[in-house]
MARKE-837288 format. One record per residue: x, y, z of N, C-alpha, C in turn; residue in one letter. Coordinates in pm, whole numbers, plus 32768, in hexadecimal, padded with zeros to 4 digits. Example, Ala and Ser with C-alpha at 12.3 -4.5 7.8 and 13.67 -1.06 7.14 Angstrom:
85277DC7830C84CE7E3E830C85287EB6830CA;85057F1F82C485577F9682CA850A80038313S;
This chain:
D5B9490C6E10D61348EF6E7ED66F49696E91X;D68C49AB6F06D6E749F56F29D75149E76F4FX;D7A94A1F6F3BD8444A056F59D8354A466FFEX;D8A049F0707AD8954A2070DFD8FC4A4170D7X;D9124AE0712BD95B4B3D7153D9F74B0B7193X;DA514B427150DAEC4AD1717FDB054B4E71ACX;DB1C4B43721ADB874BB67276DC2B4B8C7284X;DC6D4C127250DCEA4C10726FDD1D4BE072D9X;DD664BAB72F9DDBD4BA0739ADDF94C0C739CX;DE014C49743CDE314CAF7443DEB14CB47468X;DF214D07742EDFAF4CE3746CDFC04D1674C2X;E03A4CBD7513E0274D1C75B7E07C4D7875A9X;E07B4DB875F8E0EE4E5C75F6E1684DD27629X;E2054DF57623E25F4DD4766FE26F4E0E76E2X;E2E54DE77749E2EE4DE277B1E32E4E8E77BDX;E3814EB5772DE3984F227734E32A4FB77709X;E2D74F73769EE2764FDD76D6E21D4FEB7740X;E2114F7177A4E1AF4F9177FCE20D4FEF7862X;E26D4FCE785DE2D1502478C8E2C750A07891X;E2CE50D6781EE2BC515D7802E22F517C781AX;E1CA5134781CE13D5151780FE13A518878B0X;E180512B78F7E168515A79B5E1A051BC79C7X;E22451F0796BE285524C7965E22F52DC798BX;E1EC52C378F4E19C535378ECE14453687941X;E10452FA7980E080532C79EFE0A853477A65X;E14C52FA7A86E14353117B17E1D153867B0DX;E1B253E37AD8E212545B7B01E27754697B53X;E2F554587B60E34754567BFDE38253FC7C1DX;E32653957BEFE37452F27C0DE3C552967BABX;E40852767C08E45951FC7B9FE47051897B92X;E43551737AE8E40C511A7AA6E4AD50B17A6FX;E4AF503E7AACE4E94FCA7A7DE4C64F437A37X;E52B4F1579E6E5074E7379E5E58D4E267A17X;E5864DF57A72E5FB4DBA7AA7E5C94D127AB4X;E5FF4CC97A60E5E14C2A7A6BE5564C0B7A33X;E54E4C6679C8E4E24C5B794AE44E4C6A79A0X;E45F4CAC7A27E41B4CD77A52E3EE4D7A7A96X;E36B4DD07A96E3764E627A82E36E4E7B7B3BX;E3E64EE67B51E3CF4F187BDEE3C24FBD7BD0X;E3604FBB7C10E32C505C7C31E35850A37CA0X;E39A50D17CCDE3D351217D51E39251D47D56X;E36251D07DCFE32F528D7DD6E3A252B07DC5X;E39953337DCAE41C53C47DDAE41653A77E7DX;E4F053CD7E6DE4FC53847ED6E4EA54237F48X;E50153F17F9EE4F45449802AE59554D48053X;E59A5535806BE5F05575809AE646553480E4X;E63B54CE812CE6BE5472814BE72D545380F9X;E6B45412809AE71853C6801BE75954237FC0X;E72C549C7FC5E74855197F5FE7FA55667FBCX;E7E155488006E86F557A8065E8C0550B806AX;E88C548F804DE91B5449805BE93C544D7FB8X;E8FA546E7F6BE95B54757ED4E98D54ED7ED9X;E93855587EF5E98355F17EE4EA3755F77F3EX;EA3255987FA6EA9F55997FF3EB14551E7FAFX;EAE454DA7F74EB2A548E7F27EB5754B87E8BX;EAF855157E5EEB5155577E1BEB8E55D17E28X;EB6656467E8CEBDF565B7E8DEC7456547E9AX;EC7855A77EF5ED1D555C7F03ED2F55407E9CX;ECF3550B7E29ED4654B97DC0ED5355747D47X;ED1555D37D52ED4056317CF8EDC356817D4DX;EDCF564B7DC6EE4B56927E27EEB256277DF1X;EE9555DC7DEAEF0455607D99EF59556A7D34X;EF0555BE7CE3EF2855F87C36EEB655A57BE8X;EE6B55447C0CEE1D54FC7BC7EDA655737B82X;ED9955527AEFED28559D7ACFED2056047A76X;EDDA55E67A5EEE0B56447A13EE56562D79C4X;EE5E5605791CEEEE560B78DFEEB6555178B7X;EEF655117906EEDC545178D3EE5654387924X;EE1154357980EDC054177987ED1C545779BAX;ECA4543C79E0EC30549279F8EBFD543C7A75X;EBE554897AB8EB9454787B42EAFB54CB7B3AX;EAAC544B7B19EA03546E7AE5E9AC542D7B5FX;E92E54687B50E8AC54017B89E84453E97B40X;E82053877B4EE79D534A7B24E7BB530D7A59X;E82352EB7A4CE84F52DD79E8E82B524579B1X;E7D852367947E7BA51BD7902E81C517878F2X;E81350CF7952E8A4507D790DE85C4FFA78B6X;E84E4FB2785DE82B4F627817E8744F0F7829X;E8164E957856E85A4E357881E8294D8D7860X;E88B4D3A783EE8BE4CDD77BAE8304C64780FX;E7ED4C66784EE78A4C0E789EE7174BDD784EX;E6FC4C287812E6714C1477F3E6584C7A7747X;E5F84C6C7731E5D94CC37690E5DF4D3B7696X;E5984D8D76EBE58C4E0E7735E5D54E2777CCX;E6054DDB7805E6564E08787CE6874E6D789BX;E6A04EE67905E6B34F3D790BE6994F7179B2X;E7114FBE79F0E72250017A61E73E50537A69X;E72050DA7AD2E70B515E7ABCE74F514A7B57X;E7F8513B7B37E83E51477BDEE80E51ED7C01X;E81952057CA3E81F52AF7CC8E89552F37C92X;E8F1528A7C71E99652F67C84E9E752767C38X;EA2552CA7BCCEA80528D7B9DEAE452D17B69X;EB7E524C7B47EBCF52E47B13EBFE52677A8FX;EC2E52A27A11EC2852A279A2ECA352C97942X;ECAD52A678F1ED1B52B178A2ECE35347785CX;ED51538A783DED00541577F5ECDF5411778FX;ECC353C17746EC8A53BC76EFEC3B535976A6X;EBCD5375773FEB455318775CEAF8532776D9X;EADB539276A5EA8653CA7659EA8A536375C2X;EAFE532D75C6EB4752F87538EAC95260754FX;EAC6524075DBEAAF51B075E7EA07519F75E3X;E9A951E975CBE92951DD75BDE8F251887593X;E8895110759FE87850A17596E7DD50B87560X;E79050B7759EE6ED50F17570E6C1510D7611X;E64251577609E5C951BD767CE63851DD76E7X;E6A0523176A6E6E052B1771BE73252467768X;E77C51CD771AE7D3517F779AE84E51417734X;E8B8514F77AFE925513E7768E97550A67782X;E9BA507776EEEA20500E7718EA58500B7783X;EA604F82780AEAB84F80787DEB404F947858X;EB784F8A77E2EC074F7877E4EC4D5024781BX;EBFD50847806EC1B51227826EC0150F7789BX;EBC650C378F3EB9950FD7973EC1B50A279EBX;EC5E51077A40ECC450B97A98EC95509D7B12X;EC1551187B56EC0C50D07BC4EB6150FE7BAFX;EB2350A87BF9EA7E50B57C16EA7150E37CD7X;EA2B512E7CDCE9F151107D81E96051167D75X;E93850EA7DFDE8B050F27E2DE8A0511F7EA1X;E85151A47EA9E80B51BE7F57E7AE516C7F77X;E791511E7FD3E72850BC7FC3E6A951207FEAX;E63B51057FCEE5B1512F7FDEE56D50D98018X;E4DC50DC7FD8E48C50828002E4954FC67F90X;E4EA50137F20E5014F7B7EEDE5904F2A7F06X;E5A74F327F7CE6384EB77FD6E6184E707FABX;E5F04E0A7F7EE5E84D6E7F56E6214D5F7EA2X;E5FE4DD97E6CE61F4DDC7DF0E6B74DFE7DFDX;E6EA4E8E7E5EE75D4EBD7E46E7DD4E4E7E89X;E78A4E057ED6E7E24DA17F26E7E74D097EE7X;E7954CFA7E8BE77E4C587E2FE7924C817DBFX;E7384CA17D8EE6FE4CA87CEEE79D4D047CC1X;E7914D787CDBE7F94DD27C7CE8934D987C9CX;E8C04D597CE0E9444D067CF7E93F4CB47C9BX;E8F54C7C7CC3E90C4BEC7C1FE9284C627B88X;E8844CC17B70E8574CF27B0AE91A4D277AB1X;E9414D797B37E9B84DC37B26EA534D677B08X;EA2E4D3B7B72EAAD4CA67B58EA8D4C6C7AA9X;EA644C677A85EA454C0B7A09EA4F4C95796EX;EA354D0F79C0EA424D5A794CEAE04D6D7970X;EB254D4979B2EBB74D9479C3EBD64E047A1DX;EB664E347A45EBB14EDB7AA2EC114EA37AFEX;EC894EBE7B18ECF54EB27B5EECE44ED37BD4X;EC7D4F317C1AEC854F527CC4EBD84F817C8CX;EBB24F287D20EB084F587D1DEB314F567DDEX;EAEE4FFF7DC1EAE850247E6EEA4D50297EBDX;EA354FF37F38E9B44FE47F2FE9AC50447FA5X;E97F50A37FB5E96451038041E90C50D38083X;E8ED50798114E8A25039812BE847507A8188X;E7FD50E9818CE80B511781F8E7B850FB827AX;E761508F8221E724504382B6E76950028307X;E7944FB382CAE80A4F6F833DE8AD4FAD8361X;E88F5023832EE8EF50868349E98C504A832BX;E9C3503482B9EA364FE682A1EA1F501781F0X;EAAA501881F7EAE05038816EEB254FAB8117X;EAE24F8680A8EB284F068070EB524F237FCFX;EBC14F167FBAEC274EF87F31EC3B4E9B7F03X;EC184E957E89EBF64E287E40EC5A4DEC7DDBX;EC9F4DC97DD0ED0E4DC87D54ED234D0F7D22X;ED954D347CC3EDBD4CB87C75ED1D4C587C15X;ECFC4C917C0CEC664C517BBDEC9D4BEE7B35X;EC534B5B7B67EC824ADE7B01EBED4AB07B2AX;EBCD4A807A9CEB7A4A187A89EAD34A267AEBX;EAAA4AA17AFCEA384AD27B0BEA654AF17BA1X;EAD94B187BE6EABE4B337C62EB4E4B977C9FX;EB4D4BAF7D01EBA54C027D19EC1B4BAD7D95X;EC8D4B7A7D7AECF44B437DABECF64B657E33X;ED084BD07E37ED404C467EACECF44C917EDCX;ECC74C9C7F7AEC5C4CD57FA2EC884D1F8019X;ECD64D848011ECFF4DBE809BEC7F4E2080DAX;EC7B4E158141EBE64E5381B7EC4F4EA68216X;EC094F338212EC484F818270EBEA4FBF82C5X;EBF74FDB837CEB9D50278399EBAB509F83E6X;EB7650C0840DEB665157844BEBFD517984A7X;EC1F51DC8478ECA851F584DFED4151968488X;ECF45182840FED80514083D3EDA25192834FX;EDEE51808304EE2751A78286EE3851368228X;EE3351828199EE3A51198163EE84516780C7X;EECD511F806EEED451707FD6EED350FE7F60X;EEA6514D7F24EE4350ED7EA4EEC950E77E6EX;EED8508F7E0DEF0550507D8AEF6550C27D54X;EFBC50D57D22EFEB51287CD1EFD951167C57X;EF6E50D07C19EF61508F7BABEEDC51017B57X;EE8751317BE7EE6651947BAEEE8852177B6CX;EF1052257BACEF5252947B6EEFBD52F07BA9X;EF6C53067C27EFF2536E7C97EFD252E67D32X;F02B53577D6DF02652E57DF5EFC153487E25X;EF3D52EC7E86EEFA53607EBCEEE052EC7F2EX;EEE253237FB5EEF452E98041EE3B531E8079X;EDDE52E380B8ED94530180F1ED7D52EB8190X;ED4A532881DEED0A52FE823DEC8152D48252X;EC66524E826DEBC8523E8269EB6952A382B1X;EB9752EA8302EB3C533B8359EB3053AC830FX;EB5253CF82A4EB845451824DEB1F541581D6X;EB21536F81AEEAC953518153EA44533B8173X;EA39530D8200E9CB52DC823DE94A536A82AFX;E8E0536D827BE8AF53BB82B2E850538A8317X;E81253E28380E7AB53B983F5E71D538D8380X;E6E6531383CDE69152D78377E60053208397X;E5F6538F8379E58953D583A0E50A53EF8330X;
């Protein structure tokens, strides 16, 4: 009589290595898990690349960026949702001494991070649902969403209990100034944040 062949079960990768696994193949793009689920976004477009370059140069005209706090992009925030959770805002600004707060795969404790934004792309449904709750629940104090399809600027603040209290919407031809909570007073104009949707 022969013994029949027992095959191992195979373990599955987690949710965080498959995100690194897409990481490495798809070059350029960025890899999330927001709501224990993985979002892939291309590299975004020269639109979206001018409304951060113009947004930061106001907040380093501010004094931001220098001394107490850092004005970064594409910066890993780890977030309290899920096992692996994790968002890669475009633009954030930071306590200076982000570096201290490292959590695991290149992303840092929310408690450093004061404000989050988003240029929206082709994933609006995530930057306008999913990452409000995601952010509200880790704590970031101001999540800015650059909307630029529907051409309107929205500020996000007071975050309790997975959501954001306070939702001021600004649009084209208006002004607006974030929180001083981030650090300096910095005043914008949406038309200064907002670019032609080309």
């Amino acid at each position: 009589m022969s013994a029949a062949a027992v095959e191992e079960p195979m373990e599955q990768p987690t949710l965080l290595e498959v995100a690194e696994l897409i990481s490495n193949q798809f070059a350029g793009y960025r890899v999330e898990i927001v709501g224990s689920q993985i979002t892939v976004t291309p590299p975004p477009n020269a639109s979206h690349g001018k409304s951060l370059s113009r947004l930061m140069l106001v907040l380093f005209a501010a004094g931001l960026g220098h001394g107490e706090s850092e004005v970064l992009q594409n910066i890993g925030l780890w977030l309290p949702d899920g096992p692996s959770d994790f968002a890669i805002p475009d633009l954030v600004i930071t306590d200076a001494d982000i570096e201290d707060h490292l959590v695991e795969y290149h992303c840092y404790d929310p408690v450093a991070f004061r404000l989050v934004l988003e240029v929206t792309s082709s994933n609006l449904g995530d930057d306008l649902k999913r990452k409000p709750a995601a952010y509200a629940s880790a704590g970031v104090p101001v999540y800015v969403i650059v909307d630029r399809s529907n051409q309107r600027v929205m500020v996000l603040t007071e975050p309790h209990d997975g959501e954001y209290r306070v939702h001021a919407v600004h649009h084209p031809g208006q002004s607006f100034t974030l929180p001083e909570s981030i650090g300096a007073s910095v005043t914008l104009a949406v038309d200064d944040v907002l670019t032609a949707k080309k």
